[in-house]
VEXVOTOR-801941 format. One line per field, with one value per residue (C-alpha): residue number from 0; x, y, z; residue in three letters. Coordinates in nm, 4 decimals. Layout:
BEGIN
num	[NUM	...]
x	[X	...]
y	[Y	...]
z	[Z	...]
residu	[Ala	...]
END
This chain:
BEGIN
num	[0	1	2	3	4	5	6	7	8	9	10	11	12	13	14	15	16	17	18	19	20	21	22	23	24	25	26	27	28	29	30	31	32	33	34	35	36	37	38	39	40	41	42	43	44	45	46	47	48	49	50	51	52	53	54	55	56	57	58	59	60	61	62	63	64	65	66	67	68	69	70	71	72	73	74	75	76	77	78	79	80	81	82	83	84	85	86	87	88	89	90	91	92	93	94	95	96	97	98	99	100	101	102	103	104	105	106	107	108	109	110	111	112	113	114	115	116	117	118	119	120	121	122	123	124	125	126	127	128	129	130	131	132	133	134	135	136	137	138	139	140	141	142	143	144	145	146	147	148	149	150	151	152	153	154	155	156	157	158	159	160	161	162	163	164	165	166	167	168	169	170	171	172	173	174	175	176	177	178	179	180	181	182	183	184	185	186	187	188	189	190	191	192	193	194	195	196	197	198	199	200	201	202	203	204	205	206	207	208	209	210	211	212	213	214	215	216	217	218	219	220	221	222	223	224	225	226	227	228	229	230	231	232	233	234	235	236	237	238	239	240	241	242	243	244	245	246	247	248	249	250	251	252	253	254	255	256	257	258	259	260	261	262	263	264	265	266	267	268	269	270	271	272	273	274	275	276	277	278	279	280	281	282	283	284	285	286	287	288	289	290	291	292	293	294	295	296	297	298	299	300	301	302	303	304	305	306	307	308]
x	[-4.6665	-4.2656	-4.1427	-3.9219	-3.5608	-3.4674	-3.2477	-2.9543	-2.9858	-2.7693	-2.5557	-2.6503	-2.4677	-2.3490	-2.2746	-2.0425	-1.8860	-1.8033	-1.6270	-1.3966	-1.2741	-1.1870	-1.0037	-0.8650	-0.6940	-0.5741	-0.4042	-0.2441	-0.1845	-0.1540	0.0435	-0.1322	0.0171	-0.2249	-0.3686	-0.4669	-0.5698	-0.8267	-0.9584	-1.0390	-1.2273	-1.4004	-1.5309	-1.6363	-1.7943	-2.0067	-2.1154	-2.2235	-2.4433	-2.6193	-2.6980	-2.8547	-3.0405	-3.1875	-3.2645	-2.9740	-2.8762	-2.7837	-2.4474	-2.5916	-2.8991	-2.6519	-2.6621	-2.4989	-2.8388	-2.7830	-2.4279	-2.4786	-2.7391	-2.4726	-2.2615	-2.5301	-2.6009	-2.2249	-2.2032	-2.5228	-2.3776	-2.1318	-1.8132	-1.5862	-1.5771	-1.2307	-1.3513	-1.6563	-1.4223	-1.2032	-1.5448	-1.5368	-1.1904	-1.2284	-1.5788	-1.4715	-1.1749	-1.4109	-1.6112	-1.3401	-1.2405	-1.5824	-1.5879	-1.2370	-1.3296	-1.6814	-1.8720	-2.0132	-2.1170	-2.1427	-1.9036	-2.1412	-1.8877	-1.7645	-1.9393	-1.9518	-1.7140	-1.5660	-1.7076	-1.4923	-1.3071	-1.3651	-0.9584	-0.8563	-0.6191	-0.3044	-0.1871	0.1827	0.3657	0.4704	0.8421	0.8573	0.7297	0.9342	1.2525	1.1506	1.1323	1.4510	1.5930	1.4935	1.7236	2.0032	2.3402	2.5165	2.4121	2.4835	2.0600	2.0345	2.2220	2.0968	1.7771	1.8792	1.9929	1.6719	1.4159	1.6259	1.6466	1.2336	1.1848	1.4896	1.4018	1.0205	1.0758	0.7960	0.9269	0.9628	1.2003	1.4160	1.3964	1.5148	1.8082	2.1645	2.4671	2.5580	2.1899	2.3609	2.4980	2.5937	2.8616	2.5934	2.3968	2.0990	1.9938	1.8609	1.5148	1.3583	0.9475	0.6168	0.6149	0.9706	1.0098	1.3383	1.3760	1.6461	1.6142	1.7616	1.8461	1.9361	2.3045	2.1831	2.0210	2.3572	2.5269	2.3883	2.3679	2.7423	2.8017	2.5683	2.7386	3.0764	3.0077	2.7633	2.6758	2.9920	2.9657	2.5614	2.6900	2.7233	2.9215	2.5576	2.4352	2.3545	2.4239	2.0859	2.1692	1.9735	2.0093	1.8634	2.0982	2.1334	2.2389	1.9652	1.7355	1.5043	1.1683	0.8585	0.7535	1.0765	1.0174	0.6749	0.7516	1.0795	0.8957	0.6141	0.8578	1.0138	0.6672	0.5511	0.8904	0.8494	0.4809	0.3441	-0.0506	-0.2488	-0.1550	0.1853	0.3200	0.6343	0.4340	0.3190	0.7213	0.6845	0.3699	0.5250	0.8115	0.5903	0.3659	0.6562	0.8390	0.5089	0.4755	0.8308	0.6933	0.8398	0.6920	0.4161	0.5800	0.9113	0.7338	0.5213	0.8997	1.0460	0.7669	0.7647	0.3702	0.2774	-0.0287	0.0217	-0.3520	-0.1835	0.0618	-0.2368	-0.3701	-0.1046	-0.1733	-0.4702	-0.1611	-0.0027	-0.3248	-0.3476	-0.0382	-0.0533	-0.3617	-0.2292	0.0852	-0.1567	-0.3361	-0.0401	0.1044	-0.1092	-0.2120	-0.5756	-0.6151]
y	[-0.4790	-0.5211	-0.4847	-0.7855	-0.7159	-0.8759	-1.1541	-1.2776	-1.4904	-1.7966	-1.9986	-2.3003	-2.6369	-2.7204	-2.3926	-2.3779	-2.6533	-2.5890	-2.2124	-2.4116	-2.6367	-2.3580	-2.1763	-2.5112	-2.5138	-2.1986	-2.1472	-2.5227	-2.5642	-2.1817	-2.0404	-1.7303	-1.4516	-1.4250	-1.0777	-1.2524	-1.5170	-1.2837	-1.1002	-1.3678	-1.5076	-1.2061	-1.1748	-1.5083	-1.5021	-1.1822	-1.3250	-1.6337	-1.4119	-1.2653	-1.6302	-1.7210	-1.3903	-1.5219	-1.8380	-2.0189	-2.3113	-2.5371	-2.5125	-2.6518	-2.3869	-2.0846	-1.9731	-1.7140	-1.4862	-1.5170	-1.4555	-1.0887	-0.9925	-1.0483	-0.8018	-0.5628	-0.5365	-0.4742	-0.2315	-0.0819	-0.1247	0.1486	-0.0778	0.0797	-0.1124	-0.2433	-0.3975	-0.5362	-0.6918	-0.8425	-0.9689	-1.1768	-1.3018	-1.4557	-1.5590	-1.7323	-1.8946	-2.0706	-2.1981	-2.3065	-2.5360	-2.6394	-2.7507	-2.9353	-3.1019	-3.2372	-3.0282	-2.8582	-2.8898	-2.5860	-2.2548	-1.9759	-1.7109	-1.8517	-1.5816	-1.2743	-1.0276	-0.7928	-0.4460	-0.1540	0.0678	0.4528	0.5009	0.8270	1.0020	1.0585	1.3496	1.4748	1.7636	1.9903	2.0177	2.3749	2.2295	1.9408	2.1753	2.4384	2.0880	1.9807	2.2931	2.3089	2.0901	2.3208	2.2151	2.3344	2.0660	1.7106	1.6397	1.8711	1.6849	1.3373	1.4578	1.6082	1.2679	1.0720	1.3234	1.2939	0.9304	0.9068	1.1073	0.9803	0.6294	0.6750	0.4318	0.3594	0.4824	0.1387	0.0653	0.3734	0.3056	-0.0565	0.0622	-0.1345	0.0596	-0.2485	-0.1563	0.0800	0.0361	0.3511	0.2022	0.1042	0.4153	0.1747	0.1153	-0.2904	-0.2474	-0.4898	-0.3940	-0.5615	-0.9301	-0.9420	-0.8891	-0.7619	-0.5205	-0.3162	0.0673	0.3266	0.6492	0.9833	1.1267	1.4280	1.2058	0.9663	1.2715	1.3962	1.0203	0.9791	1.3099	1.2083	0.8517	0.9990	1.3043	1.2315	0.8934	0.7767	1.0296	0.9341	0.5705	0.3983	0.0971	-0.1168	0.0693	-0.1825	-0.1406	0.1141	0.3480	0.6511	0.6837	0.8946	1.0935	0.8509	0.6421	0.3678	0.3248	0.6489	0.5593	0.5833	0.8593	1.0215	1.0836	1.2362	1.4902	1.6126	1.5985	1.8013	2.0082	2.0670	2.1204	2.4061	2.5695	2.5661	2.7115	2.4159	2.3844	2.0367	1.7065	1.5608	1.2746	1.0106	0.8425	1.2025	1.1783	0.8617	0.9794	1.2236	1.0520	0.8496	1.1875	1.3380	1.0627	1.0032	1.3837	1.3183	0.9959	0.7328	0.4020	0.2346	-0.0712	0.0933	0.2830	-0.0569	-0.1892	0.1060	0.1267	-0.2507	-0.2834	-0.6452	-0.5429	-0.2671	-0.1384	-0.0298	0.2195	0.3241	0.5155	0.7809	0.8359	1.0757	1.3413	1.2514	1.2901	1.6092	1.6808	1.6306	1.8047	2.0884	2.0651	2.0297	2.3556	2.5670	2.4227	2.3428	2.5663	2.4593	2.4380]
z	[2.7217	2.6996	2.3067	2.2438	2.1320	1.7932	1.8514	1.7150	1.4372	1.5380	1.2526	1.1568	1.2936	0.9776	0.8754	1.1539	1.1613	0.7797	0.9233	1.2251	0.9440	0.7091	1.0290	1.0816	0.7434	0.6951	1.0741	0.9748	0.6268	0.5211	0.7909	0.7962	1.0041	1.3220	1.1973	0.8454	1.0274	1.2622	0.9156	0.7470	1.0505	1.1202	0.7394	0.7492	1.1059	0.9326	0.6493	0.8625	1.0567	0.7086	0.6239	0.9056	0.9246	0.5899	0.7133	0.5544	0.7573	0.5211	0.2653	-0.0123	-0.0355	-0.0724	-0.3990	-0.6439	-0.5588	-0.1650	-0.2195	-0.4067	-0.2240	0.0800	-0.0657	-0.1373	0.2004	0.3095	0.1033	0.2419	0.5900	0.5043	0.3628	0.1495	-0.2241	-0.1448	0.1862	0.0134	-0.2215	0.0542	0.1734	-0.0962	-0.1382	0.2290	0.1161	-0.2296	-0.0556	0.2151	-0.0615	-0.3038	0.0196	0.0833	-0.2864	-0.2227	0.0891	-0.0702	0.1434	-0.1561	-0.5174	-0.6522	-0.5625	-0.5694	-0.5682	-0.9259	-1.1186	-0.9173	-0.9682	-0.6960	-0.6740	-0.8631	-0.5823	-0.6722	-0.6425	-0.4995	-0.7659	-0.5731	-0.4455	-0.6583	-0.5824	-0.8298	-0.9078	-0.7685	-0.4945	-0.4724	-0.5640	-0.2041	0.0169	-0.0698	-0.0387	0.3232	0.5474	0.6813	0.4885	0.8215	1.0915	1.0579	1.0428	0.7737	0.5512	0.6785	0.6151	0.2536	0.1862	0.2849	0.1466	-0.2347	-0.1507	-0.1261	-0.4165	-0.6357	-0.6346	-0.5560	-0.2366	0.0240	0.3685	0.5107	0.1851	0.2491	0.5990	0.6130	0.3145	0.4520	0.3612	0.1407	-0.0461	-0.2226	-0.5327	-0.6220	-0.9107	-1.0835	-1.0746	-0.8306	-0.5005	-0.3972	-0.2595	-0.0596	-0.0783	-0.0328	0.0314	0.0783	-0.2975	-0.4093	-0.7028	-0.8380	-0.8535	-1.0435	-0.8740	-1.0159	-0.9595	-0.6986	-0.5157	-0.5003	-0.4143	-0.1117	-0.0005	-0.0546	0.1042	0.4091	0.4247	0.3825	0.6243	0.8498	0.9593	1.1007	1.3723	1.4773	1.5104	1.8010	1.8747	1.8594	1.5246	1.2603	0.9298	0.8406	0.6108	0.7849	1.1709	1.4276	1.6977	1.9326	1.5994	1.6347	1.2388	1.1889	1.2552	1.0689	1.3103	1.2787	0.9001	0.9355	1.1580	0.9588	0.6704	0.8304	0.9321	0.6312	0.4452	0.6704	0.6115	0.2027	0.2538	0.0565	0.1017	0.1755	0.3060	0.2195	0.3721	0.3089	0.0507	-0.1590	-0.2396	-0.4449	-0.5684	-0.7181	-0.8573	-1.0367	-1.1836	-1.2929	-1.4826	-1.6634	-1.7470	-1.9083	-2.1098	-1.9623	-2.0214	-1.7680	-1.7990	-1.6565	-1.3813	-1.2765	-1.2039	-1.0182	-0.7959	-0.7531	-0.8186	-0.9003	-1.0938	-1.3656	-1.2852	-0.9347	-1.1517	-1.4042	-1.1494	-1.1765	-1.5592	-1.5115	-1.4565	-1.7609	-1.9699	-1.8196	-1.9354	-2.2567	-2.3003	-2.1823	-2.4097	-2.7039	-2.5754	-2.5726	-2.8584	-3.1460	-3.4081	-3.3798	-3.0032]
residu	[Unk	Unk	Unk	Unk	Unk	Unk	Unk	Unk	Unk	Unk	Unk	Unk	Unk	Unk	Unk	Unk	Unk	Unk	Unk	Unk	Unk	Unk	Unk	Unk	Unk	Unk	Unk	Unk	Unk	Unk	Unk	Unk	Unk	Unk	Unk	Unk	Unk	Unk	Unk	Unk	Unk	Unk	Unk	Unk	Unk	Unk	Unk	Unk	Unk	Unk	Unk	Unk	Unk	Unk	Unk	Unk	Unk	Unk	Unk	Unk	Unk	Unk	Unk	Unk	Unk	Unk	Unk	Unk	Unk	Unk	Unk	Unk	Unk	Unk	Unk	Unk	Unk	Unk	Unk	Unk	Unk	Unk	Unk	Unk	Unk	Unk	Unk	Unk	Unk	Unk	Unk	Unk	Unk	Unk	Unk	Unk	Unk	Unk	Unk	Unk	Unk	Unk	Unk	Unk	Unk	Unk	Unk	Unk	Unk	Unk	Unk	Unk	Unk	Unk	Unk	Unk	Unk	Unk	Unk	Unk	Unk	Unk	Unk	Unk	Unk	Unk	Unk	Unk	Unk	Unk	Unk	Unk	Unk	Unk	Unk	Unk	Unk	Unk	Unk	Unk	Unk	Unk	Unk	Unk	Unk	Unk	Unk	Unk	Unk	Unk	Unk	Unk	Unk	Unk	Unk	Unk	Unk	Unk	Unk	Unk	Unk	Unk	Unk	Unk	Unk	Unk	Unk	Unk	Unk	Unk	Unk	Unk	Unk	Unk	Unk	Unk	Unk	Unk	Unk	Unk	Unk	Unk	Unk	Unk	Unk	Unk	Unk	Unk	Unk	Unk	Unk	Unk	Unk	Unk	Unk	Unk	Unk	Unk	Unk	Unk	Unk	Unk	Unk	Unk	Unk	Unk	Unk	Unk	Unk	Unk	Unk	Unk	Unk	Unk	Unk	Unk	Unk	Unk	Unk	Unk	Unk	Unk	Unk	Unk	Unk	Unk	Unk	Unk	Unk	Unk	Unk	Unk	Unk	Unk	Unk	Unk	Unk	Unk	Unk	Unk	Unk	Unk	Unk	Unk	Unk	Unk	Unk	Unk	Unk	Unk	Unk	Unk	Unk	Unk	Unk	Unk	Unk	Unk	Unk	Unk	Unk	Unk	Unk	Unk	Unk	Unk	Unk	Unk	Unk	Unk	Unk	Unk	Unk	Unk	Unk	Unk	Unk	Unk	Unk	Unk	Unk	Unk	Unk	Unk	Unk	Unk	Unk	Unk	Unk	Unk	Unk	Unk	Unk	Unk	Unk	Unk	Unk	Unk	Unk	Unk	Unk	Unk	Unk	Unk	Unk	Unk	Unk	Unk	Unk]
END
């Protein structure tokens, strides 16, 4: 006797027809870019699928219960906590327009709270550390001091590499002691940079980058040698480069230079508030995660230093 395979559970009519009108309105009244567009369907699509393998074919018997337990099971599947809670973003806003278009009563999402993402303490390097990596580029070749330039760029103003990467000539405001940043979401935010870091800029932008341009170079601050923008690719392996030379141990990429701009201001007590804004982090609880250094810090200070320790 053949064993039956289990079959698909199939979505409800009504279920579905509730999903093609929330696709409907967010491709035509929110614009979303196509790749937004695709996650949102795909989350939504899935958590279709978990109704209907309960049995759920109807909207108005979903409840705050059914909803959990959803999640539950995602996160049993394997998900990550922050993809659980994107789960639920998508899933909230296709009941919030269920709710607006009367297809609903009730939002069952309304009490349920996201899961808590175990974040990963970042990775800082040391300032010996950072001090041997700068020291690396060779002074005598036109590169070297390019890439002088960009790797006290990254680390002076704590820029993601797309930031320092899409940096205009007329970006920097060196008069004022700044550089104009243009980061996530196209938000623009103004950056304070420290005066070696200017310094080997100047002397790359004075020295250097006239003679990589090309009569169809743009106005991007750092260029490769055929004088077209350095690439994302083109940072990581100088920077690899450049890590292997100054023997330093573990993973460090573009972004364990802004990491570690943020550490070490903390360790030196600047304010969270003033870090939040240099980094450009919307959320302060985005920054908080580099504080765990600065504890550490300061417990060791009290260790070394107090009478009683």
């Amino acid at each position: 006797m053949e064993s039956s395979s289990p079959k698909t559970p199939i979505v409800s009519a009504e279920i579905q027809n509730a999903i093609d009108k929330f696709v409907d309105y967010l491709l035509l009244e929110k614009g979303l870019a196509d790749n937004t567009l695709y996650a949102y369907r795909r989350d939504i699509d899935r958590y279709a699928s978990l109704l209907a393998s309960q049995e759920t074919d109807r909207l108005a018997n979903i409840s705050q219960r059914e909803v959990a337990s959803l999640l539950q099971l995602l996160a049993e599947f394997g998900l990550q906590a922050s993809s659980v809670a994107r789960n639920l973003t998508a899933i909230r806003m296709f009941h919030r327009f269920l709710l607006d278009e009367g297809l609903m009563e009730l939002d069952p999402t309304e009490h349920i709270s996201p899961p808590k993402a175990n974040r990963k303490l970042p990775h800082a390097l040391s300032i010996s550390e950072i001090e041997r990596l700068l020291e690396g580029p060779d002074l005598d070749t036109p590169l070297g001091i390019r890439d002088r330039a960009l790797l006290e760029m990254m680390y002076g103003a704590g820029l993601r590499v797309s930031e320092v990467l899409a940096l205009e000539i007329s970006n920097l405001m060196f008069e004022l002691g700044v550089v104009r940043v243009i980061g996530k979401g196209n938000r623009e935010r103004i950056v304070p940079i420290g005066n070696q870091a200017m310094q080997w800029v100047n002397r790359y932008t004075d020295e250097v980058r006239h003679d990589l341009a090309t009569p169809g170079s743009d106005r991007t601050c750092f260029l490769n040698f055929r004088g077209q923008p350095l690439s994302r690719m083109g940072v990581w392996k100088l920077l690899r480069g450049y890590v292997l030379k100054a023997e330093i141990g573990g993973k460090v990429s573009p972004h364990t230079l802004r990491h570690s701009f943020a550490t070490h201001l903390l360790e030196g007590g600047a304010d969270l508030r003033a870090v939040q804004e240099m980094l450009g982090h919307a959320d302060i609880s985005t920054t908080q995660i580099y504080t765990h250094v600065d504890r550490e810090y300061l417990m060791e200070v009290h260790q070394t230093f107090h009478p009683r320790a």
